[in-house]
C-alpha positions in Angstrom: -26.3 72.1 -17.4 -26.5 70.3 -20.4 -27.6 67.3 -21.2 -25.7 65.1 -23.6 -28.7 62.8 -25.0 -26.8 62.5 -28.6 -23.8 60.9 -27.2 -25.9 58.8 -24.6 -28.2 57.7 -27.5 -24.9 56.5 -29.4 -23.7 54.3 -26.9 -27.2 53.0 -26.2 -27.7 52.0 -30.1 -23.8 50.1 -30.2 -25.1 48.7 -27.4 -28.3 47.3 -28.2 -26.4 46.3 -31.3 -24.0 44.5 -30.2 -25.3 42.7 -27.0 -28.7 40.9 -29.2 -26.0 40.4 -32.1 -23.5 38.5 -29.7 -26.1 36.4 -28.0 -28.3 35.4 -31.1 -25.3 34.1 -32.4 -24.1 32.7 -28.9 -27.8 30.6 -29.3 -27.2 30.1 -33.0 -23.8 28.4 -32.6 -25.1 26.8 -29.3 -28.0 25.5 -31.4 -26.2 24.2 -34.1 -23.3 22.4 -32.4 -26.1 20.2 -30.5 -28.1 19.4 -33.8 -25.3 18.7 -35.3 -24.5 16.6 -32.6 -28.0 14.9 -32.0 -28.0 14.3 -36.1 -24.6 12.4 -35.5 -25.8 10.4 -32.7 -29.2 9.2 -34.5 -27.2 9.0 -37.5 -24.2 6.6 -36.1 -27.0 4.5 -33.5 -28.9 3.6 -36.3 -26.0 2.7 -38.7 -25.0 0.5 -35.9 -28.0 -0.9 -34.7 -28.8 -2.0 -38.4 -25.7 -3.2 -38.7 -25.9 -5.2 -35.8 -29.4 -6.7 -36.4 -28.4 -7.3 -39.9 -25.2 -9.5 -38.6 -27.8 -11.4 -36.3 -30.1 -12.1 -38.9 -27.5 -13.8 -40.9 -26.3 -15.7 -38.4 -29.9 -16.7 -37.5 -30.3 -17.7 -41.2 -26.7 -19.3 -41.0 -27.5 -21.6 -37.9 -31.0 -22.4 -39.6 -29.4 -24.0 -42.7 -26.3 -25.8 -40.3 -29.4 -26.8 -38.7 -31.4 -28.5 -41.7 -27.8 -29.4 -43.1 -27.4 -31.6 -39.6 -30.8 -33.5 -39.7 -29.7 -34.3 -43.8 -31.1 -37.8 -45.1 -27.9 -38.3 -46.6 -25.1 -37.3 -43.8 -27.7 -39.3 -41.4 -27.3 -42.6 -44.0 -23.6 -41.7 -44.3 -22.6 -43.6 -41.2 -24.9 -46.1 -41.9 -23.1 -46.7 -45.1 -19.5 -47.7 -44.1 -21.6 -51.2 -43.0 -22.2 -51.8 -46.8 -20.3 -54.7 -47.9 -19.5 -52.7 -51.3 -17.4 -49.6 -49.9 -17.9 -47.9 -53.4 -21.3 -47.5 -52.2 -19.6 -45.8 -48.9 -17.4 -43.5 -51.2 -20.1 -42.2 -53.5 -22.3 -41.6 -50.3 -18.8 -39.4 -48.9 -18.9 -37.9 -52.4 -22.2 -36.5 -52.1 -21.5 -34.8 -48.8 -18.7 -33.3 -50.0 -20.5 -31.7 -52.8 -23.4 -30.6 -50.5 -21.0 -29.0 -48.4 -19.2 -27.2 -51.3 -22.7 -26.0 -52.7 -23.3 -24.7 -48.8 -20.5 -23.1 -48.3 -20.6 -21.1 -51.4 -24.3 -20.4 -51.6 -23.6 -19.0 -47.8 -20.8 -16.5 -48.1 -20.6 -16.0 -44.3 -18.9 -20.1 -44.0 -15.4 -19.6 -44.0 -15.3 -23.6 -43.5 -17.6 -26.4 -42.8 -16.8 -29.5 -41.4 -19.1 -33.1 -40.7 -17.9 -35.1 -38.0 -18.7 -38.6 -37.7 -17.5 -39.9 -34.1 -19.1 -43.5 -34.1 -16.4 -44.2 -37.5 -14.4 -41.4 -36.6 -14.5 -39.9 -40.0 -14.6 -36.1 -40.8 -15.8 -34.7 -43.8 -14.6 -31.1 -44.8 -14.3 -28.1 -47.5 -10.6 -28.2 -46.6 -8.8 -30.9 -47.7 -6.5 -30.8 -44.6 -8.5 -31.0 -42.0 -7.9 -34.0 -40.0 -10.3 -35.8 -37.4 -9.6 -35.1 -33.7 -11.8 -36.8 -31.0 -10.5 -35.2 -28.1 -10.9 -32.3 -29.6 -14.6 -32.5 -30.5 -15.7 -33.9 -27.5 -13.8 -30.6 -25.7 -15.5 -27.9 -28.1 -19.3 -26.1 -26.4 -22.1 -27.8 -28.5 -24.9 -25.6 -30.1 -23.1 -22.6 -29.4 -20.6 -20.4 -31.0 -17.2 -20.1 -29.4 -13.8 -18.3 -30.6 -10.8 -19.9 -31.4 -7.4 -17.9 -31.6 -5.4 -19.2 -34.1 -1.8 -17.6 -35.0 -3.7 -13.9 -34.2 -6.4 -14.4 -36.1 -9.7 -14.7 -34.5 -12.0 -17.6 -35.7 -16.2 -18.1 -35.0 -17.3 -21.7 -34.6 -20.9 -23.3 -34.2 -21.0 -27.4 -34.0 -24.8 -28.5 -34.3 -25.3 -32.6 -33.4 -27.8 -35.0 -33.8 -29.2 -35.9 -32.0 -29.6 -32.6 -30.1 -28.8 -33.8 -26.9 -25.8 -35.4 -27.0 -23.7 -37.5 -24.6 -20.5 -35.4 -23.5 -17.9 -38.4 -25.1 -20.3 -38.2 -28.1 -21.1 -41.9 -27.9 -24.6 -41.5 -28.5 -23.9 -39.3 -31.6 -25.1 -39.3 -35.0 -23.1 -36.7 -36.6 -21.6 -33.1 -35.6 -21.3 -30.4 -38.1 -19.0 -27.4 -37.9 -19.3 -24.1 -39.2 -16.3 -21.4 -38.9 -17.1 -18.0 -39.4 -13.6 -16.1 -40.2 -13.0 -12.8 -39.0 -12.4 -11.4 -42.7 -16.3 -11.4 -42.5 -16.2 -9.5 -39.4 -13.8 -7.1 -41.2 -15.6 -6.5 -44.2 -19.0 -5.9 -42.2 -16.9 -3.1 -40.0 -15.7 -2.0 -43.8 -19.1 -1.5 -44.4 -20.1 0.3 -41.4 -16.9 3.0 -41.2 -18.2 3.4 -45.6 -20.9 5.1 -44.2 -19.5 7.8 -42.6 -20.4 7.6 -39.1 -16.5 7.3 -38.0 -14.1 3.8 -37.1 -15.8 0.3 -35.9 -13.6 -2.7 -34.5 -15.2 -6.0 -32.9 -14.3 -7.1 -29.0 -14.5 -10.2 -27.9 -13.8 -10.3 -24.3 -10.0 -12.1 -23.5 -9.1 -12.5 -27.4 -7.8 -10.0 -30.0 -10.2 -7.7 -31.3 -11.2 -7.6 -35.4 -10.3 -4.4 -36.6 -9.0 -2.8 -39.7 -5.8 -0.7 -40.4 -7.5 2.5 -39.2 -8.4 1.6 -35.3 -6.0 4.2 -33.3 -4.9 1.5 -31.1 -3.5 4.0 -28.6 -7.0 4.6 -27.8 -8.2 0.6 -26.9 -6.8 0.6 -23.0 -9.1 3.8 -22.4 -12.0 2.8 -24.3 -11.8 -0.5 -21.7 -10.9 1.8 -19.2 -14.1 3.9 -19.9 -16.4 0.8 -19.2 -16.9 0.8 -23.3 -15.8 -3.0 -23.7 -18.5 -4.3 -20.4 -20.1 -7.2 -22.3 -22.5 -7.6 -18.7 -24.3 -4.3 -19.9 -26.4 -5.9 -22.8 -28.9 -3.9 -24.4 -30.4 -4.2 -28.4 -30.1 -0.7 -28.7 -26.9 0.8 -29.0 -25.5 2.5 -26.1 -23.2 5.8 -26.3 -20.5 7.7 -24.2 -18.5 10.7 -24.6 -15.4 10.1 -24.0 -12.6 12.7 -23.5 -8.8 10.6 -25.1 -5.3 12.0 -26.0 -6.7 15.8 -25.1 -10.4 14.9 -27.7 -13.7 14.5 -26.9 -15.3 11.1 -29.0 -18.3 9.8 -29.2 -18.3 6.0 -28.7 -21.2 3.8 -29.0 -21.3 0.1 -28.4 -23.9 -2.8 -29.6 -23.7 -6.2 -28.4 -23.7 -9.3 -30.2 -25.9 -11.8 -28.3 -25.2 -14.9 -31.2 -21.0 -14.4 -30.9 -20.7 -12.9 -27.5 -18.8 -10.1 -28.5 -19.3 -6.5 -28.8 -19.7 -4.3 -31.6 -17.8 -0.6 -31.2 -17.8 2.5 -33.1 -16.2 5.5 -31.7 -16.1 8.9 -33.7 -13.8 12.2 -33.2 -16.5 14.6 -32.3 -13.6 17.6 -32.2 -12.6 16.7 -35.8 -15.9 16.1 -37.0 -17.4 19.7 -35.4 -14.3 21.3 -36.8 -16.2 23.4 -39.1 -18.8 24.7 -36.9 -15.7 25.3 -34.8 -14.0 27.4 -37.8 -17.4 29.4 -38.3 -17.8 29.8 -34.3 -14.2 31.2 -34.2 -15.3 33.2 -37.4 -18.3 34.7 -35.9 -16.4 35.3 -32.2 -13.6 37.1 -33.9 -16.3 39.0 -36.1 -18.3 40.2 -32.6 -15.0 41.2 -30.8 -13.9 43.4 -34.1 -17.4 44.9 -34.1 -16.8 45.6 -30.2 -13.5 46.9 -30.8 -14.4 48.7 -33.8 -17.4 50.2 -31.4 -15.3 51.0 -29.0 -12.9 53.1 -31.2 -16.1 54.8 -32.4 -17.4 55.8 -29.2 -13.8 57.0 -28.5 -13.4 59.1 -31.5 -17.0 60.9 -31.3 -16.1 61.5 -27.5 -12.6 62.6 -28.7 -13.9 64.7 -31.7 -17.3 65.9 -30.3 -18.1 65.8 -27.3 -15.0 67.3 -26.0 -14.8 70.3 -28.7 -19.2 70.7 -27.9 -18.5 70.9 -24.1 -15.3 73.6 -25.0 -17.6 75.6 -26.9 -20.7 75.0 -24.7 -18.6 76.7 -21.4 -17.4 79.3 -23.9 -20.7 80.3 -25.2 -22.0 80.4 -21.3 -19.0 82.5 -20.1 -20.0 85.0 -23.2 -23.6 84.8 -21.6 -22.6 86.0 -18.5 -20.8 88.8 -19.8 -17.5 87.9 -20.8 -17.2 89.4 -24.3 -13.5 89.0 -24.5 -13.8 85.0 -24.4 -12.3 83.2 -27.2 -12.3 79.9 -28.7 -8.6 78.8 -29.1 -8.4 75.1 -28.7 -7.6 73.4 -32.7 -9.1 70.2 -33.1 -8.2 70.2 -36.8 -12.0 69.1 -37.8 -14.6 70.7 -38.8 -15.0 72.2 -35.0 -12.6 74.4 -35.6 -14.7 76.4 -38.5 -17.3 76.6 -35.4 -15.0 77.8 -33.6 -13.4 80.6 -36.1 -17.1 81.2 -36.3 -17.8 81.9 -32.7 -14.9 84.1 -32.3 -16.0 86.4 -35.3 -19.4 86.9 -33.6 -17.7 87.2 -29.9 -15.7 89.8 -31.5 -18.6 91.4 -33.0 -20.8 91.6 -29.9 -18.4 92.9 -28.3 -17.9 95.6 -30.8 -21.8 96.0 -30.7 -21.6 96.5 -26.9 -18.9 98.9 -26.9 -20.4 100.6 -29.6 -23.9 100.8 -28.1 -22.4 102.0 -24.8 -20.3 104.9 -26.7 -23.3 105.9 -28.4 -25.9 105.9 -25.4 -22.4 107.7 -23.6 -22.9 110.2 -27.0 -26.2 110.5 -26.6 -26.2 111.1 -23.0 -23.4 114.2 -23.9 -25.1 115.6 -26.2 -28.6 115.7 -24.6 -26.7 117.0 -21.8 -24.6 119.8 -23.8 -27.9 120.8 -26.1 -29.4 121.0 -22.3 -27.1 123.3 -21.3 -26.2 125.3 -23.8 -29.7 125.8 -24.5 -30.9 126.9 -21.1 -27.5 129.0 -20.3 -28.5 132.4 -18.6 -27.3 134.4 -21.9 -29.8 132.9 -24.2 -32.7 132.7 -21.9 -32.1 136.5 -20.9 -31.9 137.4 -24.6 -34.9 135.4 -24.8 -36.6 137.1 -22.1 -35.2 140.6 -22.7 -37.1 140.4 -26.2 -40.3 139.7 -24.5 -39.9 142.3 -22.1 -38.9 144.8 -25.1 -41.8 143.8 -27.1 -44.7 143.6 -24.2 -45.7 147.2 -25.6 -44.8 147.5 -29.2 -46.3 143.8 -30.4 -47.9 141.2 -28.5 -48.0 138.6 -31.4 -44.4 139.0 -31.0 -44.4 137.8 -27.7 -46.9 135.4 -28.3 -45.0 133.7 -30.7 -41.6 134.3 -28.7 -42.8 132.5 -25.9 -44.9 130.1 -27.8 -42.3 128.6 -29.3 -39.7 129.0 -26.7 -42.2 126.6 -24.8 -42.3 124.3 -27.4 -38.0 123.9 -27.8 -37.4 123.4 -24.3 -40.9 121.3 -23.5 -39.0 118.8 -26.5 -35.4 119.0 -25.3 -36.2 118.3 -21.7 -39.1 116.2 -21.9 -38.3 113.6 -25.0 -37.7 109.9 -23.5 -34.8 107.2 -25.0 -32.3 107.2 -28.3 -34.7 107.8 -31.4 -37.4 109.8 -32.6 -38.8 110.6 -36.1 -37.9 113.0 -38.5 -41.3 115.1 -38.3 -40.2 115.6 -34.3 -36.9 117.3 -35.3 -38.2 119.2 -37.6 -40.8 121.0 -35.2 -38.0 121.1 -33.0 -35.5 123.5 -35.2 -38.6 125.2 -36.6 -39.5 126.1 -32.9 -35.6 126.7 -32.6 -35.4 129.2 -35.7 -38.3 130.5 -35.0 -37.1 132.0 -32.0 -33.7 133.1 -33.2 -35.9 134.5 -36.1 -37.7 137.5 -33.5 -34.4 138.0 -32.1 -32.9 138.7 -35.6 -34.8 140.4 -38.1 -32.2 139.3 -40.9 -32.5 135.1 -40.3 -34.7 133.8 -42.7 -35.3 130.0 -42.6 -36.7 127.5 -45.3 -37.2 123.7 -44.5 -38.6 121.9 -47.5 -37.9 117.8 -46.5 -40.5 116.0 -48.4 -43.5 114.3 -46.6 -42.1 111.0 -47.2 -39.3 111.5 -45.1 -41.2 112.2 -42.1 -41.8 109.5 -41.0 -38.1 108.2 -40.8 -36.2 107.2 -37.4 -33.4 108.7 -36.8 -31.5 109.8 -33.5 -32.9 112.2 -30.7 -31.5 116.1 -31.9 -30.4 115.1 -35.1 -31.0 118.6 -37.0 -31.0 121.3 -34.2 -26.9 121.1 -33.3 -26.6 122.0 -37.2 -29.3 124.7 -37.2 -27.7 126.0 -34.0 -24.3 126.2 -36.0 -25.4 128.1 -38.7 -26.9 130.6 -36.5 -24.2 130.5 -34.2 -20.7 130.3 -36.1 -22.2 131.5 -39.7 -25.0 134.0 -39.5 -23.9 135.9 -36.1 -20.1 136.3 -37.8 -21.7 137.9 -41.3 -23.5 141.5 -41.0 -25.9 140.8 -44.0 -26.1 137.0 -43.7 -29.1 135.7 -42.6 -30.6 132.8 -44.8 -30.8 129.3 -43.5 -31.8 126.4 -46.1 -32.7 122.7 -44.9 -33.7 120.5 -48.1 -34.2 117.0 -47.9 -33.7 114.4 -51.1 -33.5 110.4 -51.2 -31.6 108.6 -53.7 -31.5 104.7 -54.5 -29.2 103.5 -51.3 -29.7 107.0 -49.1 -31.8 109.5 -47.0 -29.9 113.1 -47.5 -30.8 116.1 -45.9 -28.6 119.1 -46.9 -28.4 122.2 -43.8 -26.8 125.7 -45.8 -26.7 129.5 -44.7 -25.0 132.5 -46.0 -22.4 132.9 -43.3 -18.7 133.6 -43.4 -18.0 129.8 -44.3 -14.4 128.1 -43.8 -11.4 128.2 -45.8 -9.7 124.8 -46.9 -7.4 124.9 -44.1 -10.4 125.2 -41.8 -12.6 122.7 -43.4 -9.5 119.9 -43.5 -9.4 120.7 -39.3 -13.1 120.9 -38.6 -12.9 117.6 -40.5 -10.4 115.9 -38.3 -12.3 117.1 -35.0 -15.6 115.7 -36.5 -14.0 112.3 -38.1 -11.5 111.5 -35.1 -12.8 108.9 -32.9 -10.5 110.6 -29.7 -12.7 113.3 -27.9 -11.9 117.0 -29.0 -10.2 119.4 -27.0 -11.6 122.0 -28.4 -15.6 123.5 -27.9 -16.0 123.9 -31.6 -17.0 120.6 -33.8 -18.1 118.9 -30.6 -22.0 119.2 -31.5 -21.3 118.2 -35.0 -18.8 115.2 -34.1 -21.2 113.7 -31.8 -24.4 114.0 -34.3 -21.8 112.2 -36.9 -20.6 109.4 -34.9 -24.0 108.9 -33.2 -25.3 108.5 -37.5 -22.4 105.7 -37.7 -23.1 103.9 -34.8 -26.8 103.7 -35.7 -26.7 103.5 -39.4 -23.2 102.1 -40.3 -20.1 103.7 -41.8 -21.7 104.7 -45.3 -24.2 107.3 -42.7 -22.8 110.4 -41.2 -22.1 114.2 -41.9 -19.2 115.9 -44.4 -18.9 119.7 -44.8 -18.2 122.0 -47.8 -19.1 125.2 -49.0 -22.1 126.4 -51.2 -22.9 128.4 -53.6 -22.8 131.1 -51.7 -19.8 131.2 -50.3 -21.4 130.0 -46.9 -20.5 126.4 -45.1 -23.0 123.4 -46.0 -23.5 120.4 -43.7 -24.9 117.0 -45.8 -26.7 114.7 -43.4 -26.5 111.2 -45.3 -28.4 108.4 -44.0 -28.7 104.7 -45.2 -32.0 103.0 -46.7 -30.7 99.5 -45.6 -30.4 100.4 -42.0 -34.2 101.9 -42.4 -35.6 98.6 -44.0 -36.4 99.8 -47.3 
């Protein structure tokens, strides 16, 4: 049985294609996604942990200077100063806090507002010319501590600083308080700052008030960013902490920074989906890529199957069933490719073994005939009592005679009933029909024989009693018809494409008429039905079996008026 390694091999090679192919770029895309991912989130942690430390140092620095700026020489003297007995003295001394305040607040462009309370002459000096003194007030505010204030939706920062430090909680034992309000435009502007650099949308939480945000926050997403545990302000750490969040059918990536000076929270989320969509796009890309190159090895493996294997296995059974003898299979599937030339191909040579076995049979079948005819016309009573009758007739009158007589009787029928298979060589039959003419020579006085076939000739193949059935007809149906015939001529030539050997006598010959019949006996494939021609149409057709149809016999008459038989042979089918 056969093996179909080609067609194995092929789907092995898509195979081990295909499978590496789809899994290094499975690991590739795999790979990429999570450092693009892990770039993101070291990207967007430290962009908010900056920002976040860079909002605490200000504030540091802020409280620092509200800190010198409450322990002033001249806001300490201020209160001091309303005892003067000259209050000009008490309105230049107001007139210098007001202009240290200005120069504070716009050296420090964190101060919104800054105010000076003075509870002991409940005075109150400010940057805004409205602001008005409230005692209650004060004393209710946290001390040395920022709080929020929510005023008409807008979220305000305050830090009041006293001196002394410690202060009474009715502020009786106080010096002076000064405010500093920190605006959420500030907060704004630092989220501005953050969402500049890329790393997706910021807003500030302050738990139970209104959140600083710009236009861009998706507010749709702040109940499930508290319901995600993003807004805990008890889970404090200096380094940012993240969560992926899956909102409104997206994954995003929120990370959250506290705020220990405010209180609040610091909150960046970014759309991871919208943000990955690229590597998404090439992923889709490279999928859609690998399931064409699947398909597309699919189809192949489907057409070589349809297109070869099936036509190879058709003609595989077909060139086994003319193996076991079939010679009359044929190949007549159409595949309408190039199989079908193979298969045109196979046919012609089907058809001609099977021509070549018939042919081969019909001549061994021939052969077989002949042998057996030469046998037995050969060794009929009536020539071997001729045969013997001359021996007995010449016992007395010339031994040599009989010598030769029985010499080379022996030597014709040791060759006709000994010699093995198809083919024998040229020098063979010629012994053989001079042993043959020989004898017919003592029986009649008036045969006289010449064979003059050159040496070179000799050694030729050509078919088992090739020469002796034409000897045997001159003698017979040309020399034993004519009184004073009795010459038999065998010459043998070669010419650039054929062997010829040319057999004449001096016998009655044939007319036309009998030369166009002998003709179709000789030529006609169908089996005579007559005794004459049969030796000469089987020594013709057994010289076109072996040699092709340019080999074979034709008859004419000579010179003599006597019938010529031309033996023509082919050089190609010799190998010269």
């Amino acid at each position: 049985m056969i093996k179909y390694k080609l067609f194995r091999r092929l789907l092995i090679m898509l195979a081990a294609m295909l499978i590496p192919a789809t899994a290094l770029f499975a690991y590739a895309n795999h790979t990429s996604v999570n450092v693009v991912r892990q770039t993101l989130e070291s990207s967007a942690s430290k962009q908010l942990e900056f920002t976040a430390a860079q909002m605490e140092q200000s504030l540091r620095q802020l409280e620092k200077q509200m800190l010198l700026l409450v322990n002033d020489s001249t806001i300490k003297a201020y209160v001091s100063s309303a005892e003067f007995p000259e209050y000009l003295d008490h309105l230049l001394m107001r007139k210098t806090v007001e202009e240290k305040l200005i120069l504070q607040s716009q050296t420090e462009p964190l101060i919104d507002q800054l105010n000076v309370y003075f509870p002991s002459i409940n005075e109150v000096i400010s940057t805004a010319s409205d602001h008005q003194f409230n005692q209650e007030e004060l004393v209710k505010q946290p001390k040395n501590q920022w709080f929020v204030r929510n005023e008409q939706g807008k979220l305000t920062f305050h830090l009041l600083l006293t001196n002394p430090a410690i202060s009474a909680p009715n502020l009786s034992n106080t010096v002076s308080v000064v405010e500093t309000t920190l605006s959420g435009e500030y907060l704004q502007s630092m989220l501005k700052g953050l969402d500049a650099a890329g790393n997706g949308t910021s807003l500030y939480y302050y738990p139970g008030a209104e959140m600083i945000a710009d236009g861009t926050v998706d507010r749709i997403l702040i109940p499930q960013l508290r319901a995600g545990g993003v807004f805990d302000v008890n889970i404090s750490s200096i380094h940012p902490r993240l969560t992926v969040l899956k909102m409104n059918g997206e994954q995003y990536l929120v990370q959250s920074v506290s705020s220990p000076s405010l209180g609040g929270m610091i909150v960046s989320y970014i759309r991871l989906d919208e943000f990955l969509r690229p590597l998404q796009e090439a992923r889709w890309l490279v999928n859609g890529s690998l399931l064409f190159l699947c398909i597309a090895g699919i189809a192949i493996s489907y057409l070589f199957f349809r297109h070869f294997r099936i036509p190879f296995n058709y003609l595989v059974r077909k060139i086994e069933s003319l193996g076991e003898g079939n010679y009359s299979i044929r190949a007549t599937v159409k595949t309408n490719n190039e199989f079908d030339y193979l298969f045109e191909r196979f046919n012609d040579m089907a058809s001609r073994i099977q021509a070549l076995i018939e042919n081969v049979y019909e001549e061994k079948v021939r052969t077989q005939e002949a042998e057996y005819k030469h046998l037995q016309s050969q060794i009929n009573p009536h020539f071997l009592y001729n045969c013997l009758f001359y021996i007995i007739s010449m016992a007395n009158k010339s031994p040599s005679a009989v010598i030769s007589m029985a010499k080379n009787l022996s030597h014709f029928y040791r060759y006709i009933t000994r010699k093995a298979g198809t083919e024998t060589t040229l020098e063979d039959e010629i012994r053989l029909i001079e042993s043959y003419l020989e004898v017919q020579s003592l029986r009649n006085k008036r045969l006289a024989y010449t064979i003059d076939i050159p040496s070179s000739m000799h050694a030729l193949s050509v078919p088992i009693l090739l020469l002796q059935p034409l000897a045997e007809n001159a003698v017979v149906h040309g020399l034993e018809q004519k009184r004073d015939a009795g010459i038999i001529q065998i010459k043998g030539m070669s010419t650039a494409e054929h062997y010829i050997i040319v057999v004449d006598d001096d016998g009655t010959g044939l007319t036309d008429k009998e030369l166009r019949a002998l003709e179709d006996r000789v030529f006609n494939t169908a089996a005579p039905s007559e005794e004459i021609g049969c030796g000469l149409r089987n020594v013709h057709h057994r010289l076109i079996h072996r040699y092709g149809p340019e080999s074979g016999l034709s008859f004419s008459r000579n010179e003599w008026g006597g019938f010529r038989v031309t033996v023509q042979l082919s050089r190609r089918e010799q190998g010269d």
